[in-house]
PDBQT receptor file of N, H, CA, C and O in Angstrom, charges set to zero:
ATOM      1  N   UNK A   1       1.703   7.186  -8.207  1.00  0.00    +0.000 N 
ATOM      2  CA  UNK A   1       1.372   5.860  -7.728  1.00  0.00    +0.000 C 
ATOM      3  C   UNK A   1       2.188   4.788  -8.460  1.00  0.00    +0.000 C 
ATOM      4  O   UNK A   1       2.713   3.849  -7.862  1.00  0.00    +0.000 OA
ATOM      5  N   UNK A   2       2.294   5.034 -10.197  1.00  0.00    +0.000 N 
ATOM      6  H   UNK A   2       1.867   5.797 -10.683  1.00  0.00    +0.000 HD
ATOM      7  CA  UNK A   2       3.067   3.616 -10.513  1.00  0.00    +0.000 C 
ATOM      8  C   UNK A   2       4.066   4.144 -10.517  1.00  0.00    +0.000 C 
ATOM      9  O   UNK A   2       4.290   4.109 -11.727  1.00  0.00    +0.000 OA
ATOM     10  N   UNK A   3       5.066   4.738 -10.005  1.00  0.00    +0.000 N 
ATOM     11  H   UNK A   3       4.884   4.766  -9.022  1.00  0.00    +0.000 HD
ATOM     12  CA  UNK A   3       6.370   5.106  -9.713  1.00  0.00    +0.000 C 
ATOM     13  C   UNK A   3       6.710   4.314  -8.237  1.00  0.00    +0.000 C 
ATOM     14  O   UNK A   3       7.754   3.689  -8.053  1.00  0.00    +0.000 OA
ATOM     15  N   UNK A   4       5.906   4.422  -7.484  1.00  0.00    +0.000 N 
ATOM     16  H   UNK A   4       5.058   4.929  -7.633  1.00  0.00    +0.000 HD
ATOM     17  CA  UNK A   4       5.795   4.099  -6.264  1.00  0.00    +0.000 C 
ATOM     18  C   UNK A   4       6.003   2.620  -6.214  1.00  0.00    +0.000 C 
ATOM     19  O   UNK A   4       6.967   2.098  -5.655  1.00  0.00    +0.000 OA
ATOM     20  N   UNK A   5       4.710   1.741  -7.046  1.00  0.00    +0.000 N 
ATOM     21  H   UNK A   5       3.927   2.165  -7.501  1.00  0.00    +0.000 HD
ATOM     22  CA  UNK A   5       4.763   0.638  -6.939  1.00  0.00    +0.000 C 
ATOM     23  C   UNK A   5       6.202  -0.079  -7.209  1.00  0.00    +0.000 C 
ATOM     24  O   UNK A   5       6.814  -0.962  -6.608  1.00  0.00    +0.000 OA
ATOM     25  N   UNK A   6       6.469   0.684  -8.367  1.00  0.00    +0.000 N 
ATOM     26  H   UNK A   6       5.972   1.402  -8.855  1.00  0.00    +0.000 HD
ATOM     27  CA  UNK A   6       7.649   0.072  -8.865  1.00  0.00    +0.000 C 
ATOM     28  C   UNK A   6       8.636   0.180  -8.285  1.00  0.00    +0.000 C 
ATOM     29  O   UNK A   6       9.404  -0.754  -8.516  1.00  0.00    +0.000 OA
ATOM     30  N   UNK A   7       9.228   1.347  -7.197  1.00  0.00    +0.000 N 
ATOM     31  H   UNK A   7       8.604   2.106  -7.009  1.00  0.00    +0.000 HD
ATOM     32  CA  UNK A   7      10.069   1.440  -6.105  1.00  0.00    +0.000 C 
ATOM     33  C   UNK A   7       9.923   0.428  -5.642  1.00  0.00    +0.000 C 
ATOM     34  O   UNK A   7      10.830  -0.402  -5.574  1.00  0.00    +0.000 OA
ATOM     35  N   UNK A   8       8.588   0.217  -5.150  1.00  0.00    +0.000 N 
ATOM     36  H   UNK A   8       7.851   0.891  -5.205  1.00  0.00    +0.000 HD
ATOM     37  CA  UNK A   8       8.533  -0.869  -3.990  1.00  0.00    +0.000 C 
ATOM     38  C   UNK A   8       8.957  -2.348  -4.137  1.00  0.00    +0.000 C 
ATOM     39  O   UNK A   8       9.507  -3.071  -3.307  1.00  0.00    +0.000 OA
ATOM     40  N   UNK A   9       8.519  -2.647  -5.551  1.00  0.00    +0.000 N 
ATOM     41  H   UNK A   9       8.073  -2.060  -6.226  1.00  0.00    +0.000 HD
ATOM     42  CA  UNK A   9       9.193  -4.284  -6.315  1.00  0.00    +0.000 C 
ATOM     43  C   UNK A   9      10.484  -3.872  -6.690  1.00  0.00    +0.000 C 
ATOM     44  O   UNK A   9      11.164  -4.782  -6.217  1.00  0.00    +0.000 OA
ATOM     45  N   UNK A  10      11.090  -3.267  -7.112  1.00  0.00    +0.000 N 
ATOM     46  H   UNK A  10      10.538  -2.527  -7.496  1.00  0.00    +0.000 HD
ATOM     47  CA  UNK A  10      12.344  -2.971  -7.171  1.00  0.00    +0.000 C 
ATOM     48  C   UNK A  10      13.155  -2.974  -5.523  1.00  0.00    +0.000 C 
ATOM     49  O   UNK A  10      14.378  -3.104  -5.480  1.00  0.00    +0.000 OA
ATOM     50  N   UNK A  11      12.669  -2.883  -4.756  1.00  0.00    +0.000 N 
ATOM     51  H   UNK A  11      11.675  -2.778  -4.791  1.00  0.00    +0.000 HD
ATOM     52  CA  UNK A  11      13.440  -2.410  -3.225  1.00  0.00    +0.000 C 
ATOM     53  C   UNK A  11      13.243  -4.319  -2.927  1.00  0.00    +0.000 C 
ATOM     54  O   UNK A  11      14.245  -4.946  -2.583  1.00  0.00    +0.000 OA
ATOM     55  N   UNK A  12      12.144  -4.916  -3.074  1.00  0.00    +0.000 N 
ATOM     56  H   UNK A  12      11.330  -4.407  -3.354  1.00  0.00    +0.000 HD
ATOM     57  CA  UNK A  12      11.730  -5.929  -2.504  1.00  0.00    +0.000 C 
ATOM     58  C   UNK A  12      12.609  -7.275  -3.300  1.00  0.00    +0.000 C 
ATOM     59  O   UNK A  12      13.142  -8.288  -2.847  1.00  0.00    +0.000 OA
ATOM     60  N   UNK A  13      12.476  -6.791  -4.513  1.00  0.00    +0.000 N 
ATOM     61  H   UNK A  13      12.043  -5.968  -4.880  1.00  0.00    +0.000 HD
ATOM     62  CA  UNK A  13      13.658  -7.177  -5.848  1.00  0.00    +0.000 C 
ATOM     63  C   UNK A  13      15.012  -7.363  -5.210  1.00  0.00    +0.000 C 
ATOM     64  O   UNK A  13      15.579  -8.449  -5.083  1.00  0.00    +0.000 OA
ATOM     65  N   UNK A  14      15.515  -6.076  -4.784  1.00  0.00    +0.000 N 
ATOM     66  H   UNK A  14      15.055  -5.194  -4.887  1.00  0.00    +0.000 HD
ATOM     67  CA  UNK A  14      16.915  -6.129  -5.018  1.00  0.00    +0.000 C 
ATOM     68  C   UNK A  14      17.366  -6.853  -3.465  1.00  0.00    +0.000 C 
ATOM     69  O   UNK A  14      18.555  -7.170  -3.432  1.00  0.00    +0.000 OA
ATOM     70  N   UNK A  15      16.729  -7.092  -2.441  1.00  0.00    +0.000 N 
ATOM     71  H   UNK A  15      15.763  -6.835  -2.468  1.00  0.00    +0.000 HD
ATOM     72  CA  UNK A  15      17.288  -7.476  -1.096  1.00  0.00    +0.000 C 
ATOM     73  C   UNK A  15      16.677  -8.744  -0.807  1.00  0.00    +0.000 C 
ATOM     74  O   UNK A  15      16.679  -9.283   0.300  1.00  0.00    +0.000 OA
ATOM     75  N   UNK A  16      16.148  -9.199  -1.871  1.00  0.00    +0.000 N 
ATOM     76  H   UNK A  16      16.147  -8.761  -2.770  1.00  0.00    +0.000 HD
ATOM     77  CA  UNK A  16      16.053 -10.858  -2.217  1.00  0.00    +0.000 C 
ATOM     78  C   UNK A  16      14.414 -11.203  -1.369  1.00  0.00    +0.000 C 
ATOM     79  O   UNK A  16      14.095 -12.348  -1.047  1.00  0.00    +0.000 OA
ATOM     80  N   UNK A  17      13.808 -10.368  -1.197  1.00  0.00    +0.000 N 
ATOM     81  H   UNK A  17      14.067  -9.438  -1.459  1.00  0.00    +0.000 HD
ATOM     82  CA  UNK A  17      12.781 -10.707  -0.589  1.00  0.00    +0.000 C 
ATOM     83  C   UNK A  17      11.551 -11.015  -1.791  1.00  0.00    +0.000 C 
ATOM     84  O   UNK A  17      10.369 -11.103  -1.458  1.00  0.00    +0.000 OA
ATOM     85  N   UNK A  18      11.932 -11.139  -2.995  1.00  0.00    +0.000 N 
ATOM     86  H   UNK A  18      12.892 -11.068  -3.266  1.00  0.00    +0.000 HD
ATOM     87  CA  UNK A  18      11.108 -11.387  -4.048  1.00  0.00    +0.000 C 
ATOM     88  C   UNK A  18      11.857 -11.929  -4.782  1.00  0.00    +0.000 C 
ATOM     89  O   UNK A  18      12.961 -11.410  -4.946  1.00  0.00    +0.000 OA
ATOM     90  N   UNK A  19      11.558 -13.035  -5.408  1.00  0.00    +0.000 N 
ATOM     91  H   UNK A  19      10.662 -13.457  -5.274  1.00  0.00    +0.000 HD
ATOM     92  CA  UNK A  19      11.982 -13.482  -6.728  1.00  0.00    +0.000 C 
ATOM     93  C   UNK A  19      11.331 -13.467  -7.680  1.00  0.00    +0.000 C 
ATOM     94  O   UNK A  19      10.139 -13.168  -7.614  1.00  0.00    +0.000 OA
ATOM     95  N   UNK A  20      12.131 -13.893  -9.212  1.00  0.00    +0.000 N 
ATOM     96  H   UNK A  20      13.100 -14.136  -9.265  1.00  0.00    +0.000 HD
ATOM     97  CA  UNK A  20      11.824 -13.742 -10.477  1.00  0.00    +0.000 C 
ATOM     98  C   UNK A  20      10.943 -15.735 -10.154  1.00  0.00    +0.000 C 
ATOM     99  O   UNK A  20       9.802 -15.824 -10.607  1.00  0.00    +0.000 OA
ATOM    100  N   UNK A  21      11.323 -16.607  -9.687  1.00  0.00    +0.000 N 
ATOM    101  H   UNK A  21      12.250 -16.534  -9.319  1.00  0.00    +0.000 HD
ATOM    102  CA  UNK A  21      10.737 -17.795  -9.935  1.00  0.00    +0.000 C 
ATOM    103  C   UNK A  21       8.991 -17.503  -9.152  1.00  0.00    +0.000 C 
ATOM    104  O   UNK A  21       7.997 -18.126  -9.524  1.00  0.00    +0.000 OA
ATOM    105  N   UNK A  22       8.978 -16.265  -7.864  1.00  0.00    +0.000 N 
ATOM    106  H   UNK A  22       9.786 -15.759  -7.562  1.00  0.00    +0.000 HD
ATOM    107  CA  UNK A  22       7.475 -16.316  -7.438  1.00  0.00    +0.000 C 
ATOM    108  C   UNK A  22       6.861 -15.029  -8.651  1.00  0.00    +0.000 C 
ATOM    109  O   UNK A  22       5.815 -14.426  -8.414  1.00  0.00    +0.000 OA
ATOM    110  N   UNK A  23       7.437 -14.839  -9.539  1.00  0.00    +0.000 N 
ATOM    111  H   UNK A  23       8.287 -15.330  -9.731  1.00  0.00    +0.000 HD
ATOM    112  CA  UNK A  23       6.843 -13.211  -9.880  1.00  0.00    +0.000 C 
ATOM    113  C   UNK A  23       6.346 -14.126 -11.295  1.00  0.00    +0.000 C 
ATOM    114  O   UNK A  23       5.243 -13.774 -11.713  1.00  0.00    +0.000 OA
ATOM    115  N   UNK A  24       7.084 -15.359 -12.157  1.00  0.00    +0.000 N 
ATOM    116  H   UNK A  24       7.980 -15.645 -11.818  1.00  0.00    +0.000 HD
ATOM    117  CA  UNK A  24       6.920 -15.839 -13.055  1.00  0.00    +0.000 C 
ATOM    118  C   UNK A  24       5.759 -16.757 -12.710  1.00  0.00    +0.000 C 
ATOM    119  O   UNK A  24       4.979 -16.807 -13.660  1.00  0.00    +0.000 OA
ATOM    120  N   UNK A  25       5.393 -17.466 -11.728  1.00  0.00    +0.000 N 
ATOM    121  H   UNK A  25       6.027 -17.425 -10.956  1.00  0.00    +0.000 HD
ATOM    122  CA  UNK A  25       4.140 -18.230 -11.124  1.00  0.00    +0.000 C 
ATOM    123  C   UNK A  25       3.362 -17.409 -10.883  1.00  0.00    +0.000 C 
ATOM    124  O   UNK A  25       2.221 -17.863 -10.970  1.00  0.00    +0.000 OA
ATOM    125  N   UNK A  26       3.405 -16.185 -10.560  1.00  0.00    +0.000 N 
ATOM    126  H   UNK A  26       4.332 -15.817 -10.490  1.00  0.00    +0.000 HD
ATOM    127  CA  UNK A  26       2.201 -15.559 -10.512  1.00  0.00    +0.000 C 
ATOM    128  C   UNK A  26       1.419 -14.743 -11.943  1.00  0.00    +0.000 C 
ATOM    129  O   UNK A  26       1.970 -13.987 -12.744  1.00  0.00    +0.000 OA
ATOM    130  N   UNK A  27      -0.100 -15.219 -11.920  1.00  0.00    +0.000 N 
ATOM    131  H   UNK A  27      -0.548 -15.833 -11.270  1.00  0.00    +0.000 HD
ATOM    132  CA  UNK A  27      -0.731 -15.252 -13.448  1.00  0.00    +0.000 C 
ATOM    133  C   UNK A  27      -1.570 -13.872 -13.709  1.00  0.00    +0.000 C 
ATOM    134  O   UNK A  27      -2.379 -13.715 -14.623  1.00  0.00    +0.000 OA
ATOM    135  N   UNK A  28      -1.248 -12.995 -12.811  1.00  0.00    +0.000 N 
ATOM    136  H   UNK A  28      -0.591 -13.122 -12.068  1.00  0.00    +0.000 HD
ATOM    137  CA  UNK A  28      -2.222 -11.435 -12.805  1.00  0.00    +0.000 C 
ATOM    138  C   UNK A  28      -0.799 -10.605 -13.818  1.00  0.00    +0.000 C 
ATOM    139  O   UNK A  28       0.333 -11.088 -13.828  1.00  0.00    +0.000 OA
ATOM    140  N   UNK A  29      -1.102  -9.586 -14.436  1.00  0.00    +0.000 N 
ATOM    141  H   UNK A  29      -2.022  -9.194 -14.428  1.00  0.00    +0.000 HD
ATOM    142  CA  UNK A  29      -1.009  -8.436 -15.187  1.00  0.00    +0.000 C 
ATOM    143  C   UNK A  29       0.460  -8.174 -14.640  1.00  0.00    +0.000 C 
ATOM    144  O   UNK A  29       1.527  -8.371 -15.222  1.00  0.00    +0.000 OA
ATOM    145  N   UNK A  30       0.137  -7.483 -12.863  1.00  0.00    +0.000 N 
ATOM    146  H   UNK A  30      -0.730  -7.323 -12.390  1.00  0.00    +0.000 HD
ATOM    147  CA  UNK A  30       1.467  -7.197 -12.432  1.00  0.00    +0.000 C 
ATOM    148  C   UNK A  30       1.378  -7.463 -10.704  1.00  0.00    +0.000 C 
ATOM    149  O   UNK A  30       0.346  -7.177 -10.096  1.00  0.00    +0.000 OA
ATOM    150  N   UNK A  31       2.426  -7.965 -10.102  1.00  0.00    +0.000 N 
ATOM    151  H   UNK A  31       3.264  -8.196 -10.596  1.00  0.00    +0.000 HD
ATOM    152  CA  UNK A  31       1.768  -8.838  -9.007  1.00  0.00    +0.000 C 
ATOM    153  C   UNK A  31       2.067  -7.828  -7.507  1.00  0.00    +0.000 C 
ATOM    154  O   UNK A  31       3.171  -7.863  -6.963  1.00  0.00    +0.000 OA
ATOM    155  N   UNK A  32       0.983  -7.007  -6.998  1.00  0.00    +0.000 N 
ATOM    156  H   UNK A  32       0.087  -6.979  -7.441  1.00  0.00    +0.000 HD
ATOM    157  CA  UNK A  32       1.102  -6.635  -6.190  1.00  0.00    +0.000 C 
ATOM    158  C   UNK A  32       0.510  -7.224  -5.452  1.00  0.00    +0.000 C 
ATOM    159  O   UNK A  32       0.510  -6.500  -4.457  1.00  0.00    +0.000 OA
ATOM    160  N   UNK A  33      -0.109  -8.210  -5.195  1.00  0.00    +0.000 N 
ATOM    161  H   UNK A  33      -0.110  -8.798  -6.004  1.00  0.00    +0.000 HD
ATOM    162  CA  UNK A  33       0.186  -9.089  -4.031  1.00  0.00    +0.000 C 
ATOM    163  C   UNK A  33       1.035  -9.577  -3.252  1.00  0.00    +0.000 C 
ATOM    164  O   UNK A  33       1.192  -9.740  -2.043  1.00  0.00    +0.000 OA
ATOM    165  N   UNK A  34       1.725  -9.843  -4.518  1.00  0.00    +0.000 N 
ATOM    166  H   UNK A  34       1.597  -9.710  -5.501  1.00  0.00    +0.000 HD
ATOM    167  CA  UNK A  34       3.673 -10.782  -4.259  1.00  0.00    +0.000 C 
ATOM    168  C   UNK A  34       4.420  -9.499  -3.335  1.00  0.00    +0.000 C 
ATOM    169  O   UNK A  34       5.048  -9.470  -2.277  1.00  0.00    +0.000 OA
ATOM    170  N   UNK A  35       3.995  -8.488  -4.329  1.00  0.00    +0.000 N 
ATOM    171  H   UNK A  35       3.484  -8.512  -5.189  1.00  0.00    +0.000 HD
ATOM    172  CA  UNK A  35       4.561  -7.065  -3.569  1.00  0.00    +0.000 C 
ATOM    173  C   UNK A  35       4.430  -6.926  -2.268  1.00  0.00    +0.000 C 
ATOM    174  O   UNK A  35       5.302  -6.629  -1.451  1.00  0.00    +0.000 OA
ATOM    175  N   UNK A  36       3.472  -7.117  -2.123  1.00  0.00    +0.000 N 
ATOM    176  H   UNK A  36       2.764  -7.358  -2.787  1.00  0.00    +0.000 HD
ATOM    177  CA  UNK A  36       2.803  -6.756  -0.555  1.00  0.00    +0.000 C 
ATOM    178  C   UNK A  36       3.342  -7.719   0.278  1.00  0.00    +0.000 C 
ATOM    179  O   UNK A  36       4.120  -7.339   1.152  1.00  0.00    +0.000 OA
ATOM    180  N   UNK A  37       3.038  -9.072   0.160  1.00  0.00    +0.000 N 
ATOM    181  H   UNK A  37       2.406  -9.381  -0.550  1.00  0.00    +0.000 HD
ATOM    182  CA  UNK A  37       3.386 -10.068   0.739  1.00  0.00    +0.000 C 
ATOM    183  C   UNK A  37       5.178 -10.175   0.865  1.00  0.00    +0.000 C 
ATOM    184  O   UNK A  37       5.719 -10.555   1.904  1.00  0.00    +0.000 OA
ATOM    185  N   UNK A  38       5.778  -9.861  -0.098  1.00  0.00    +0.000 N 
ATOM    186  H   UNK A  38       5.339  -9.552  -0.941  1.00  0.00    +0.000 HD
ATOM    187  CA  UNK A  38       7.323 -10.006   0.212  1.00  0.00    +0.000 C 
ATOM    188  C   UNK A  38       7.799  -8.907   0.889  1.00  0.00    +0.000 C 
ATOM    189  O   UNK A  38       8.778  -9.145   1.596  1.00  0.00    +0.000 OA
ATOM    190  N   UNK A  39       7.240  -7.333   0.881  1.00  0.00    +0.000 N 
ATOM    191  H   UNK A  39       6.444  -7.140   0.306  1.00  0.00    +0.000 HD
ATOM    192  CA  UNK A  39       7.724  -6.339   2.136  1.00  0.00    +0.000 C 
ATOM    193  C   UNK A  39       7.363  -6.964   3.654  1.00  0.00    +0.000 C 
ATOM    194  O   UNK A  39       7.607  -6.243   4.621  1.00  0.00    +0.000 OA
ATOM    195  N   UNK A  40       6.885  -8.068   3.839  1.00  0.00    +0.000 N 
ATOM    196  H   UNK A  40       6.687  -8.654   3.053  1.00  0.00    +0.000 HD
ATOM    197  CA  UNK A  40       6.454  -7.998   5.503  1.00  0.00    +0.000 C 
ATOM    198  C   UNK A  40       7.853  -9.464   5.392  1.00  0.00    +0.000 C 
ATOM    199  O   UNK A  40       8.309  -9.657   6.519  1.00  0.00    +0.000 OA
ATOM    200  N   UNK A  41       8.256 -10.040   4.727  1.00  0.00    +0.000 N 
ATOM    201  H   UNK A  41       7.886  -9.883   3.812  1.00  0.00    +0.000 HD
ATOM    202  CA  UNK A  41       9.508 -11.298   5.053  1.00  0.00    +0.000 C 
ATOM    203  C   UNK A  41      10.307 -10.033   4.983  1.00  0.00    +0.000 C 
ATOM    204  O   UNK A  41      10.158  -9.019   4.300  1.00  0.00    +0.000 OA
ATOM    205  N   UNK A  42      11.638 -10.546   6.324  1.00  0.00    +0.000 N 
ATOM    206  H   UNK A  42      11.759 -11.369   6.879  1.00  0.00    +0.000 HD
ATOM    207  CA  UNK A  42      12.927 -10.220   6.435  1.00  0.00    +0.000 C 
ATOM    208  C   UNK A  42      13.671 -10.133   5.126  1.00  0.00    +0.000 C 
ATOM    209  O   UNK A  42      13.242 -10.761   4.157  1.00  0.00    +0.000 OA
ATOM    210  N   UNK A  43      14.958  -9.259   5.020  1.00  0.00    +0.000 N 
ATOM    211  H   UNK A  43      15.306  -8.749   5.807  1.00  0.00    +0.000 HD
ATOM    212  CA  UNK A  43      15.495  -9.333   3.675  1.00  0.00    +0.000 C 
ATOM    213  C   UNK A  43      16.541 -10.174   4.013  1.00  0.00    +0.000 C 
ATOM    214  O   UNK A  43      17.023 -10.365   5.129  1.00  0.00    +0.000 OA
ATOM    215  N   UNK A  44      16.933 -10.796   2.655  1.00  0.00    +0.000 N 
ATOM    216  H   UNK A  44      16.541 -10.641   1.748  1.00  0.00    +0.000 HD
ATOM    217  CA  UNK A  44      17.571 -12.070   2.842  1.00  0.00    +0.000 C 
ATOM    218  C   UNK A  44      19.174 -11.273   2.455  1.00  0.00    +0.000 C 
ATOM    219  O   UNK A  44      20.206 -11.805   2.864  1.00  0.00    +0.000 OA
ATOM    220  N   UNK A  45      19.223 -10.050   1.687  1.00  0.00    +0.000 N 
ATOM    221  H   UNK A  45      18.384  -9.618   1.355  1.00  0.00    +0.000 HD
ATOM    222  CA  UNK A  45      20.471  -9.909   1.861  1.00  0.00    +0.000 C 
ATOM    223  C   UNK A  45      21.078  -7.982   2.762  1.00  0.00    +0.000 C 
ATOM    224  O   UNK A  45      20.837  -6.861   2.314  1.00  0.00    +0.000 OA
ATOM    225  N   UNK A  46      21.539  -8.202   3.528  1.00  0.00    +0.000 N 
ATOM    226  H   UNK A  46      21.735  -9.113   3.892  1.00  0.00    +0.000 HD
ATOM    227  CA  UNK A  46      21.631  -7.011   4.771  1.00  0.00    +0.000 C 
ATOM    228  C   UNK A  46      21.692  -5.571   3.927  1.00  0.00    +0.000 C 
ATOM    229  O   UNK A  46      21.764  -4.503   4.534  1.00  0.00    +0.000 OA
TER     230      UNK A  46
Protein backbone atom coordinates (compact mmCIF):
# COMPACT_ATOMS: atom_id res chain seq x y z
CA UNK A 1 0.00 0.00 0.00
CA UNK A 2 2.70 2.76 0.88
CA UNK A 3 4.64 1.84 -2.15
CA UNK A 4 1.59 2.41 -4.06
CA UNK A 5 0.72 5.67 -2.60
CA UNK A 6 3.93 6.92 -3.29
CA UNK A 7 3.84 5.79 -7.04
CA UNK A 8 0.86 7.57 -7.24
CA UNK A 9 2.31 11.25 -5.85
CA UNK A 10 5.29 10.62 -7.61
CA UNK A 11 3.31 9.92 -11.18
CA UNK A 12 0.97 12.98 -10.20
CA UNK A 13 4.42 14.86 -9.17
CA UNK A 14 6.22 14.36 -12.16
CA UNK A 15 3.41 15.40 -15.05
CA UNK A 16 2.73 18.58 -13.14
CA UNK A 17 -0.60 17.69 -11.94
CA UNK A 18 0.61 18.35 -8.29
CA UNK A 19 2.71 20.80 -6.91
CA UNK A 20 5.24 21.36 -4.17
CA UNK A 21 3.34 25.08 -3.48
CA UNK A 22 -0.35 22.81 -2.98
CA UNK A 23 1.56 19.87 -1.06
CA UNK A 24 3.38 22.74 1.28
CA UNK A 25 -0.33 24.39 2.11
CA UNK A 26 -1.56 21.37 2.88
CA UNK A 27 -1.37 20.79 6.99
CA UNK A 28 -2.11 16.72 7.34
CA UNK A 29 0.99 14.22 7.91
CA UNK A 30 0.92 13.22 4.14
CA UNK A 31 -1.64 14.57 1.66
CA UNK A 32 -3.68 12.04 0.02
CA UNK A 33 -6.31 14.08 -0.64
CA UNK A 34 -4.12 16.40 -2.86
CA UNK A 35 -3.31 12.87 -4.24
CA UNK A 36 -6.58 11.97 -5.09
CA UNK A 37 -7.75 15.21 -6.17
CA UNK A 38 -4.71 15.92 -8.63
CA UNK A 39 -5.11 12.23 -10.52
CA UNK A 40 -8.69 13.32 -11.82
CA UNK A 41 -6.95 17.16 -13.46
CA UNK A 42 -5.43 16.61 -16.95
CA UNK A 43 -1.56 16.46 -16.94
CA UNK A 44 -0.09 19.60 -17.65
CA UNK A 45 2.97 18.10 -19.20
CA UNK A 46 2.23 15.22 -22.26
Amino acid sequence: MARDICQRFLNVFLDGRLTLGEVNHYHESFPFKLVEEAERRQPRFP
